[in-house]
C-alpha positions in Angstrom: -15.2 24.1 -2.1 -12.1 24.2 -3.8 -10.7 23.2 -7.2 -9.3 20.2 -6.0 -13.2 19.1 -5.0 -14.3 19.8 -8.8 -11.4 17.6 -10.0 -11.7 15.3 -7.8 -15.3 14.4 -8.4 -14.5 15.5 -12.6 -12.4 12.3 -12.3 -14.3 10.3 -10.5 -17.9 10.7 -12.5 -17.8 8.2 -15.1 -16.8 5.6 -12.3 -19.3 6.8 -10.0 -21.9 4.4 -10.3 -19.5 1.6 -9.3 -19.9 3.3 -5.6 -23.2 1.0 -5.2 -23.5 -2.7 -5.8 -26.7 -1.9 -8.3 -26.9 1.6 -9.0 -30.2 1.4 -10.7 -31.6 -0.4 -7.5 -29.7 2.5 -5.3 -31.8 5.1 -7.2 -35.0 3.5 -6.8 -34.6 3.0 -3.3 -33.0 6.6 -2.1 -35.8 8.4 -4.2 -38.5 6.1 -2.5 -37.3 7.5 0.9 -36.3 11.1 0.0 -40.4 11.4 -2.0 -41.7 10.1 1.5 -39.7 12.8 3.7 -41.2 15.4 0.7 -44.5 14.4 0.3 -44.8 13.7 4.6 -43.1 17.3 5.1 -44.7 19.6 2.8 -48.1 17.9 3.5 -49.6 17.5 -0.3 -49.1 15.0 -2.7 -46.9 17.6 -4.9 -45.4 17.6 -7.7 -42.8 19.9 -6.1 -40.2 22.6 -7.8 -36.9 20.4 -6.0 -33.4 21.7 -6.6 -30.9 18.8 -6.2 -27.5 21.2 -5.4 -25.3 18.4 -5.2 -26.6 16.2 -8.0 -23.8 14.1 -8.8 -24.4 11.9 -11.7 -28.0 11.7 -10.5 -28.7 9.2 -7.6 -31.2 11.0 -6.5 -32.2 13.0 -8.7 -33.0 10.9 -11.6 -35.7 8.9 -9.1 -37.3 11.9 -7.7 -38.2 13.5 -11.7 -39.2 9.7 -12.4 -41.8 10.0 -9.3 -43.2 12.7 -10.7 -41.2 16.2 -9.7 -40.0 18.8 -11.6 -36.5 18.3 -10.9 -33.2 20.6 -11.5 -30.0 19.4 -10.8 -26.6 20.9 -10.0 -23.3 19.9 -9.3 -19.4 21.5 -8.6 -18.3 18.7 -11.3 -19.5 19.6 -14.5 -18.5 16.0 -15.5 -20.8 15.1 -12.7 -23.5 17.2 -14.0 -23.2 16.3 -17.8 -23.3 12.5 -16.9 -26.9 13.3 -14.6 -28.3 14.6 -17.3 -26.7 12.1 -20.4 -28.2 9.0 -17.7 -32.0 10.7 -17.0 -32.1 10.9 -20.4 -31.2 7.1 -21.4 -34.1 6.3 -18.6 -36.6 8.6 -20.7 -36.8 10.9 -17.3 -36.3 14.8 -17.9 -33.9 16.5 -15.8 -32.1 19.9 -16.2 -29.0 19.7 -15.2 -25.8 22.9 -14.8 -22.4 22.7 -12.9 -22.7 25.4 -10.0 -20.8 26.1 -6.9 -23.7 25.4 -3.6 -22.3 28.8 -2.2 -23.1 30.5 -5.6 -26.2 29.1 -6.9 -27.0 30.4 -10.5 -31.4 30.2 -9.9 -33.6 33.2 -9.0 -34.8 33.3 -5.2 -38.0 31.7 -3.9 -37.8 29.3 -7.3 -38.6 25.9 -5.3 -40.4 24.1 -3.5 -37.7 22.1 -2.0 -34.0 22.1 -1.8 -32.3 18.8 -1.5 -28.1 18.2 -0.6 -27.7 14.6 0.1 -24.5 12.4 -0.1 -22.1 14.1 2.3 -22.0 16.4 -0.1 -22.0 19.6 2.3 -18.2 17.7 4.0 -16.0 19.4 1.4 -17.1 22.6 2.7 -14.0 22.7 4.9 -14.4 26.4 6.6 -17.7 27.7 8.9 -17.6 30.0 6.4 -18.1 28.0 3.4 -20.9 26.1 5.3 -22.6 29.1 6.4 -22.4 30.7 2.9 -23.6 27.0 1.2 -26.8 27.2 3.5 -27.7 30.9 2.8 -27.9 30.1 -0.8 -30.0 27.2 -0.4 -32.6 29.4 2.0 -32.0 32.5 -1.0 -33.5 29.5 -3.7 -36.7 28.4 -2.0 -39.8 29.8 -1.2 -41.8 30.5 1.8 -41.7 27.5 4.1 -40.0 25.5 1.7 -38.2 22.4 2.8 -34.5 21.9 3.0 -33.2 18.4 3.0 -29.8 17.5 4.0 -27.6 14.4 4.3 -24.8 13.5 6.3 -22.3 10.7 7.7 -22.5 9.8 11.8 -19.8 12.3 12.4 -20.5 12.7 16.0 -19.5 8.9 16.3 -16.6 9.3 13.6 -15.0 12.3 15.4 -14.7 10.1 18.5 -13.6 7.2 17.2 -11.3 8.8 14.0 -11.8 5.7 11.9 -9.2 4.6 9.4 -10.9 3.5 6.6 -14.2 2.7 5.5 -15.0 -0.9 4.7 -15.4 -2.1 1.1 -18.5 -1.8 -1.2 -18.2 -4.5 -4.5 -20.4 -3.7 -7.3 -21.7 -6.2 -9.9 -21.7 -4.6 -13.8 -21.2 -5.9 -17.3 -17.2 -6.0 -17.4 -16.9 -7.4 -13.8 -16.7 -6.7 -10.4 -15.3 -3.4 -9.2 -14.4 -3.0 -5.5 -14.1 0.5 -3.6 -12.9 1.4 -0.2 -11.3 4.5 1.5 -8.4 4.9 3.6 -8.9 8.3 5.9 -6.0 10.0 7.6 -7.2 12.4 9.9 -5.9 16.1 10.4 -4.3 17.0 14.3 -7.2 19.0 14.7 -9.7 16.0 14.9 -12.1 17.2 12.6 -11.0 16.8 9.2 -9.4 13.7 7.4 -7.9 13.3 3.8 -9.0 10.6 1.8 -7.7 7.9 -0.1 -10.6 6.9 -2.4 -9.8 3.6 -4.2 -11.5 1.9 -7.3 -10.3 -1.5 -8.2 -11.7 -2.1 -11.9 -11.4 -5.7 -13.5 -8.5 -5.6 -15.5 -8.7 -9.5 -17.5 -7.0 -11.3 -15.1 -6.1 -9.1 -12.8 -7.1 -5.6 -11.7 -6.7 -1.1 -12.5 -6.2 0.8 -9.7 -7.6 4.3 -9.5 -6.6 6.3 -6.5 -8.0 9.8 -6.2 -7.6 12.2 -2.9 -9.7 14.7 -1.5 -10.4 16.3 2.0 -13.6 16.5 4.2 -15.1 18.1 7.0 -16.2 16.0 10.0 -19.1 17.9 10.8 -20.9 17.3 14.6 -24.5 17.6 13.8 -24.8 20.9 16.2 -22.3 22.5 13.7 -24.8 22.0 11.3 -28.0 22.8 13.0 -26.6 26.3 13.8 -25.6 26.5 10.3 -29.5 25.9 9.3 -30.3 28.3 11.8 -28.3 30.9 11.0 -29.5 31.2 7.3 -33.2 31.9 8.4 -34.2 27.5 8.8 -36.8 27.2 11.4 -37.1 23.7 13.5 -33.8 21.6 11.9 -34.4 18.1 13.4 -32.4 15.3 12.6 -33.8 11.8 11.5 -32.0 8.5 11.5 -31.6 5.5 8.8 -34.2 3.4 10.5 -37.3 6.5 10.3 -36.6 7.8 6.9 -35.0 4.4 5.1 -32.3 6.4 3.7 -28.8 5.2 4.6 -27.6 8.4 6.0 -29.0 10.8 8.8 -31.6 13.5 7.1 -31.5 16.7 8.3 -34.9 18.9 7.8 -36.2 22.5 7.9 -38.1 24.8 6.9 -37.4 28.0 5.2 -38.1 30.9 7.5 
């Protein structure tokens, strides 16, 4: 990930909830799903030592340390990371939170239980390299047969069909509706697309209009799997929306 990435998500954290039509209701029902893959996977009823590498301002990890686990955060954005921990807080939910590069995590190995990187998060990584470096780190962090959880877009079907734009999510808050859609424009190799990330915010009669830009990977699932693989992940297997009740595909393995 680049400085570009950290910026781009640095500008985009205090607008981040806006993403969802209810936020609140988005992070009950993504840590309902992710605490069933957990609790299914690792075969107890926990509480587990979960790393959240790609935190954000706290979707998921806000509803996983309210059900119970001992939850850590991190995030490229430290704006991202600062907001995760200023919003578990306001919920009365304890959550450690520090701004840290996936390919450089600052926590001692074996230290959880489980490792979670959810929200496309693992797209900015724009080089095998970076993905291959991001996934070794998250292996280093967790201990024997721990569990990693990723999530990902449907690239397979988006590098065939090279969408170009995603359609609009409107979200409902105090000061009015806010509307945000993408426009992607996609790179000659066929695998990686710039975005246009747009935020219309309720300006009294009319509307602001916030445009940031940043670049993402495509990523097949098979470059992935042999990502896992390769930094010591036993048995990757891929689960869809309508098994896990989380809105993007889960990968899952086990530490080696």
């Amino acid at each position: 990930m680049t400085r570009p990435i950290r910026d781009f998500y640095d500008s985009l954290a205090a607008d981040y909830h806006r993403v969802f039509p209810d936020w609140d209701a988005s992070i009950v029902r993504q840590a309902a799903a992710l605490d069933g893959l957990l609790r299914r996977e690792l075969g107890g009823t926990g509480p587990y030592r979960l790393l959240d590498c790609a935190c954000g301002i706290g979707t998921q990890a806000i509803g996983l340390a309210r059900a119970g686990h001992r939850v850590v955060g991190s995030d490229l954005s430290p704006a991202a990371a600062a907001r995760a921990a200023e919003e578990a807080a306001a919920r009365g939910v304890e959550l450690r939170t520090a701004a840290a590069d996936m390919r450089q995590l600052p926590f001692r190995d074996g230290m959880f239980d489980a490792v979670l990187c959810a929200d496309n998060s693992i797209a900015h990584l724009l080089t095998r390299q970076d993905l291959r470096a991001a996934m070794r780190e998250m292996r280093r962090v967790l201990g024997a047969d721990g569990l990693l959880l990723l999530t990902l877009r449907d690239y397979d079907e988006a590098r065939r069909t090279r969408p170009a734009s995603v359609p609009p999510q409107v979200s409902h808050a105090s000061d009015g509706r806010t509307i945000t859609f993408q426009l992607w424009h996609w790179h000659d190799d066929g695998e990686r697309y710039d975005q246009e990330y747009f935020q219309l915010l309720p300006d009294g009669d009319g509307w602001e209009v916030r445009v940031r830009h940043a670049t993402s990977w495509a990523l097949p699932r098979s470059e992935v799997t042999e990502a896992v693989r390769a930094a010591g992940f036993t048995g990757p297997t891929w689960h869809a929306p309508a098994d896990t009740g989380f809105y993007q595909p889960v990968c899952v393995a086990r530490a080696a």
